[in-house]
Legacy VTK file of the C-alpha trace (Angstrom):
# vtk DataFile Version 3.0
C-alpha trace
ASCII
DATASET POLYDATA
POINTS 311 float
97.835 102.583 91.430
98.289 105.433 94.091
101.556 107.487 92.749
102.470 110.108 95.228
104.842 112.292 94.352
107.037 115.295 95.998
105.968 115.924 99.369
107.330 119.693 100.523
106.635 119.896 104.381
105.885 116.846 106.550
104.707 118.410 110.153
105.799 115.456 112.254
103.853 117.016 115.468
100.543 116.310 114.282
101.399 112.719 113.235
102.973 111.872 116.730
106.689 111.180 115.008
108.678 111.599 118.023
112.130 111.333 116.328
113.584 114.536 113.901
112.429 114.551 110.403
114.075 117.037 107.994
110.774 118.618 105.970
111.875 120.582 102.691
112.261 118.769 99.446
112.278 115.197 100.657
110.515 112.346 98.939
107.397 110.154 99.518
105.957 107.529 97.912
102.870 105.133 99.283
103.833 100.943 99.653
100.526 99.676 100.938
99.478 101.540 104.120
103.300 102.597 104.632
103.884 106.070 103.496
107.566 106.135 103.314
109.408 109.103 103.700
113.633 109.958 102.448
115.633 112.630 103.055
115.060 115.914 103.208
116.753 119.454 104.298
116.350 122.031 107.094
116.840 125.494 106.978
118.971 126.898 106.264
119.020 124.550 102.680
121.732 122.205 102.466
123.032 122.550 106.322
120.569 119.975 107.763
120.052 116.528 105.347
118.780 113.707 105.764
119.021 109.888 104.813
117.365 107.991 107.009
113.745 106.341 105.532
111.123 106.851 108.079
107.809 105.036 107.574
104.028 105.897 108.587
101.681 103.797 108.853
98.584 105.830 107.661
95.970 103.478 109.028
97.081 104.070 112.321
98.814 107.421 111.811
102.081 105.973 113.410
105.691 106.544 112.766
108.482 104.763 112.980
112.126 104.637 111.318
113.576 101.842 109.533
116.738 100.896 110.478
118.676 99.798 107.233
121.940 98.153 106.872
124.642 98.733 103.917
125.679 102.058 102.972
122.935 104.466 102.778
123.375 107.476 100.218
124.568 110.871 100.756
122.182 113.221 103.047
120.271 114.774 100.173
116.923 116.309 99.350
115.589 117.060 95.823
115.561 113.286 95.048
112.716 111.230 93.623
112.056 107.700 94.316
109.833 104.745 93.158
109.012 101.209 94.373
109.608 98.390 92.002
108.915 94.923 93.024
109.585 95.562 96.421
112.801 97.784 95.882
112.803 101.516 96.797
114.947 103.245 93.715
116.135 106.522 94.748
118.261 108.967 92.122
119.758 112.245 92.185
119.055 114.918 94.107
121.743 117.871 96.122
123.567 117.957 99.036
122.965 121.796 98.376
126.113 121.912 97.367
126.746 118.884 94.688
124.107 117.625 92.349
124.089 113.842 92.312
123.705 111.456 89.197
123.449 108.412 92.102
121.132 105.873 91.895
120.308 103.938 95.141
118.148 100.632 95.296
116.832 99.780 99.024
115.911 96.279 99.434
112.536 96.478 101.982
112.357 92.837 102.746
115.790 92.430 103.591
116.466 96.679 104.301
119.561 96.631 102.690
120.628 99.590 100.341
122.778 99.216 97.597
124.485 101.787 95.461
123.959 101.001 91.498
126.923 100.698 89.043
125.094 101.373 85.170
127.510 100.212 82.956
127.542 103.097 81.359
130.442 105.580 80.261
130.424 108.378 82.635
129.377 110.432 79.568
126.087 108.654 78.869
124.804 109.037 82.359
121.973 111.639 82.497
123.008 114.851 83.712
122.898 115.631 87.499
119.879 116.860 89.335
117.358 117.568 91.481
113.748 118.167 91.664
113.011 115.847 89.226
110.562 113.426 88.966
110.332 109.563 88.397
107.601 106.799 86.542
108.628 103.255 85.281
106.950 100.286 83.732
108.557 97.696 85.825
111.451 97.065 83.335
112.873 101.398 83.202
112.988 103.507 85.158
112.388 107.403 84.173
113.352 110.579 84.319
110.815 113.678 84.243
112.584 117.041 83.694
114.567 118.035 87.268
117.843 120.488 86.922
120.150 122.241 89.063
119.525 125.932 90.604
120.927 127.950 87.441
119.239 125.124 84.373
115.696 123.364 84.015
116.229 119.833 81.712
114.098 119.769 78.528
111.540 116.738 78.014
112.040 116.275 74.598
115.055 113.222 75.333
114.477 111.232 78.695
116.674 109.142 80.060
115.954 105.657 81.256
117.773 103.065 83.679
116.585 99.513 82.698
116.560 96.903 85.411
117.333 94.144 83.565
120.434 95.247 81.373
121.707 97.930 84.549
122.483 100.632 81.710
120.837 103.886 81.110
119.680 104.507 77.891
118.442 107.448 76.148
114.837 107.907 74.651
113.111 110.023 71.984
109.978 111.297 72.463
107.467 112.279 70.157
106.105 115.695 70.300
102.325 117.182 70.503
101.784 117.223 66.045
100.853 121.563 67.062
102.647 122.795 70.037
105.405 120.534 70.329
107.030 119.168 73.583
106.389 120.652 77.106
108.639 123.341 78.493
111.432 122.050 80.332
111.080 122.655 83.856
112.129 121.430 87.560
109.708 121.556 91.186
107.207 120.317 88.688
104.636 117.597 90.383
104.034 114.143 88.873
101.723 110.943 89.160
101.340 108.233 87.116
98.184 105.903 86.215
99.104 102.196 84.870
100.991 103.394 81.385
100.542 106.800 81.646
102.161 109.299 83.299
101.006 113.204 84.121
103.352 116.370 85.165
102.118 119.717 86.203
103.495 123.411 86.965
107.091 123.258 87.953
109.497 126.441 86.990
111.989 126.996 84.011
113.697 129.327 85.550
111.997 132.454 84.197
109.021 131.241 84.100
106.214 129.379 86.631
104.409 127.132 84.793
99.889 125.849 85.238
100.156 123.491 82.300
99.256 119.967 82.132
101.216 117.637 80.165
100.455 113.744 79.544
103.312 111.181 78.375
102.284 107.257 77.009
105.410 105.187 78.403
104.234 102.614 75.635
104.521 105.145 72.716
106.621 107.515 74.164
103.580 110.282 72.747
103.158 113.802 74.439
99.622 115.005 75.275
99.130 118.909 76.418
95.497 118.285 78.298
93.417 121.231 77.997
93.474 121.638 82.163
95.542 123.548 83.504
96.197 124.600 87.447
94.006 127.853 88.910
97.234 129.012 89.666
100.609 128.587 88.193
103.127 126.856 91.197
106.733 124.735 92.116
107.534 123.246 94.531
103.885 121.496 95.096
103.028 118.268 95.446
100.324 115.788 93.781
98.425 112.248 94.245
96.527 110.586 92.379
93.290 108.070 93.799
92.700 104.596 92.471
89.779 106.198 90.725
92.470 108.331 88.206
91.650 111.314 90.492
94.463 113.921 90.778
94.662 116.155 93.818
97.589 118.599 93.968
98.656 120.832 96.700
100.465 123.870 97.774
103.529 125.224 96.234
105.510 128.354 95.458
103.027 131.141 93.487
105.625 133.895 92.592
109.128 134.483 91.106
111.155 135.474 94.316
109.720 132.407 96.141
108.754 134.121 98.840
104.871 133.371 98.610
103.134 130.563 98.826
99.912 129.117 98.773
97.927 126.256 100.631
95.497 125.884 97.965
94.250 122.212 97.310
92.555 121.228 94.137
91.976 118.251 91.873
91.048 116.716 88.377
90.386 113.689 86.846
93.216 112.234 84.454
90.432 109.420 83.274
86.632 109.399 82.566
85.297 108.608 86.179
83.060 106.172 86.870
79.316 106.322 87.432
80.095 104.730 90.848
82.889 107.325 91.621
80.724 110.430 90.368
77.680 109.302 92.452
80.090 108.875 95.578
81.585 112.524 95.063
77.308 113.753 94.965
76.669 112.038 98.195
79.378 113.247 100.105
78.562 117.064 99.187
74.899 116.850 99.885
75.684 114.771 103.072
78.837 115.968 104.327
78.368 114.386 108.092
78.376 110.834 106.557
81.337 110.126 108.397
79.698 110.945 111.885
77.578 108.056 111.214
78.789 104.382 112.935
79.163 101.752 110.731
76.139 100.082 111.483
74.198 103.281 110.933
75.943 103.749 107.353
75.618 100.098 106.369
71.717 100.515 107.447
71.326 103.045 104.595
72.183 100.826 102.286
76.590 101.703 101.851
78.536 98.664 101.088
81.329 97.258 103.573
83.732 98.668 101.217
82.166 102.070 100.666
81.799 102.408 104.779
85.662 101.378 104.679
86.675 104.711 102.511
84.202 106.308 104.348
85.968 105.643 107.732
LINES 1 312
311 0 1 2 3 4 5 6 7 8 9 10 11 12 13 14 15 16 17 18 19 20 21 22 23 24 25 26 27 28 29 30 31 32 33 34 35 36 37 38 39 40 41 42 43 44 45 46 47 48 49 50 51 52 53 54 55 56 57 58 59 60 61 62 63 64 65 66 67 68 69 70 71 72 73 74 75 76 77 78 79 80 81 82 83 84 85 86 87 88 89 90 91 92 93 94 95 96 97 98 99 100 101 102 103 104 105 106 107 108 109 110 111 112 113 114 115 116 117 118 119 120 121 122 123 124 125 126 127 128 129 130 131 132 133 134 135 136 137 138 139 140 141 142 143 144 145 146 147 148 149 150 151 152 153 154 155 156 157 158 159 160 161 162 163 164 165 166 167 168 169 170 171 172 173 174 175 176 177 178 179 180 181 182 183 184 185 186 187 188 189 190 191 192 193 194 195 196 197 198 199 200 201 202 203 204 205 206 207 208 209 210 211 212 213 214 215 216 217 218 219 220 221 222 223 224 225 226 227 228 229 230 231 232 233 234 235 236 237 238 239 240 241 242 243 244 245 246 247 248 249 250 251 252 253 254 255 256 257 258 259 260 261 262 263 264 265 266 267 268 269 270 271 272 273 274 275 276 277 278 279 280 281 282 283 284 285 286 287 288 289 290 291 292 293 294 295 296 297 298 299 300 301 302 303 304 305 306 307 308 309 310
């Protein structure tokens, strides 16, 4: 699986996207070779949203928007989204003004968005936010921390919207047996490998966060993983490889959020394989691989499908 979470700038020149994307806080999650891409705000926040879904098409680093029919949502950013058997779910987020406690499904086959009804009280729906982050199992959907400007939500309760009863429902996790549950936080990043699911960093409010945190969505266990990031950050983003390897970017490094970095750094959430670990040695003693054609690379003895990744 190749989770991509929060993306915080898109810069739509160097892709060729011809039409206006909005590039703070919008959300972006990987459907094949189609990055897709929701929402969003300008500066200054809150006075420029979006809610259109544009797509890119990574392999051939084209862009194009999807024209959708039914009601889209509200022209947010701060939302998170995942893809479920061919439905984009997309909950919460700000208008910069109102925090939302929507959930959105967009059908992609048909592109047809529809605006969820739980059948829930309106005081058993989980609190509004943004900057939250999403994982599911195919039956729930999750919800990872988030808040508003003025409150981070704590991770000891998560809240979950099943797809096959269309109520939330609240769930208890179980904390670390020493340290107990991870702070709460929002602008946190988050990626997900089969039943497993990883957060990073993120802010509390007083406090920017570098730790690493690990939650079983069989057991419902918490984890603290002795990692943590060179440098504590919000507002970054993180993806993870098919290989379980998780590269995390950027972000905002200090209190007044005036500085950021463009650092770019990874770890591996699972014991890599010897085949991955070999690859990573080639590719640093022989960084001009890539130069090479394909017949070249394939006369050296690289399979079809190493020469693809390659390329």
């Amino acid at each position: 699986m190749v989770a991509l979470a929060r993306v915080c700038c898109v810069e739509s020149a160097s892709v060729g996207l011809t039409s206006h994307v909005d590039c703070l806080s919008l959300s972006a999650v990987l459907h094949g070779n189609n990055l897709l891409v929701f929402g969003g705000t300008g500066i200054p926040f809150g006075e420029n949203n979006g809610n259109d879904v544009h797509v890119c098409n990574v392999q051939y680093k084209r862009w194009n928007l999807l024209n959708c029919r039914g009601k889209k949502p509200n022209k947010i950013y701060g939302q998170a989204m995942v893809i479920i058997n061919g439905y984009l779910y997309v909950f919460g987020g700000t208008t910069g003004y109102l925090y939302s406690t929507d959930l959105h499904r967009l059908d992609l086959t048909a592109r047809e968005w529809t605006h969820l009804k739980p059948n829930n009280t309106p005081s058993d729906l989980p609190q509004e936010r943004y900057r939250h982050e999403l994982a599911h199992d195919r039956q729930r959907i999750y919800i990872l921390g988030g808040g508003t400007s003025w409150t981070s939500y704590p991770m000891d309760k998560i809240h979950a919207y099943n797809l096959e009863t269309n109520n939330w429902e609240e769930i208890n996790t179980k904390a670390h047996e020493k340290i107990g549950y991870p702070a709460a936080r929002r602008c946190h990043s988050c990626v997900q490998v089969k039943h497993e699911v990883f957060i990073c960093g993120g802010y509390n409010g007083e406090q920017i966060l570098s730790d690493l945190w690990k939650i079983n969505l069989q057991t419902f266990q918490w984890t603290k993983l002795p990692a943590i990031m060179p440098e504590p950050a919000y507002f970054h983003c993180a993806a993870v490889t098919p290989a379980g390897c998780m590269y995390v970017h950027g972000g905002v490094v200090n209190m007044s959020g005036n500085r950021r970095t463009g650092s770019l750094y990874k770890v591996w959430l699972v014991v890599p394989s010897l085949l991955e670990l070999t690859w990573e040695k080639l590719l640093k003693s022989f960084p001009h691989l890539a130069q090479l054609s394909t017949l070249q690379l394939l006369s050296l003895g690289l399979t079809h499908s190493l020469v693809q990744r390659l390329k």
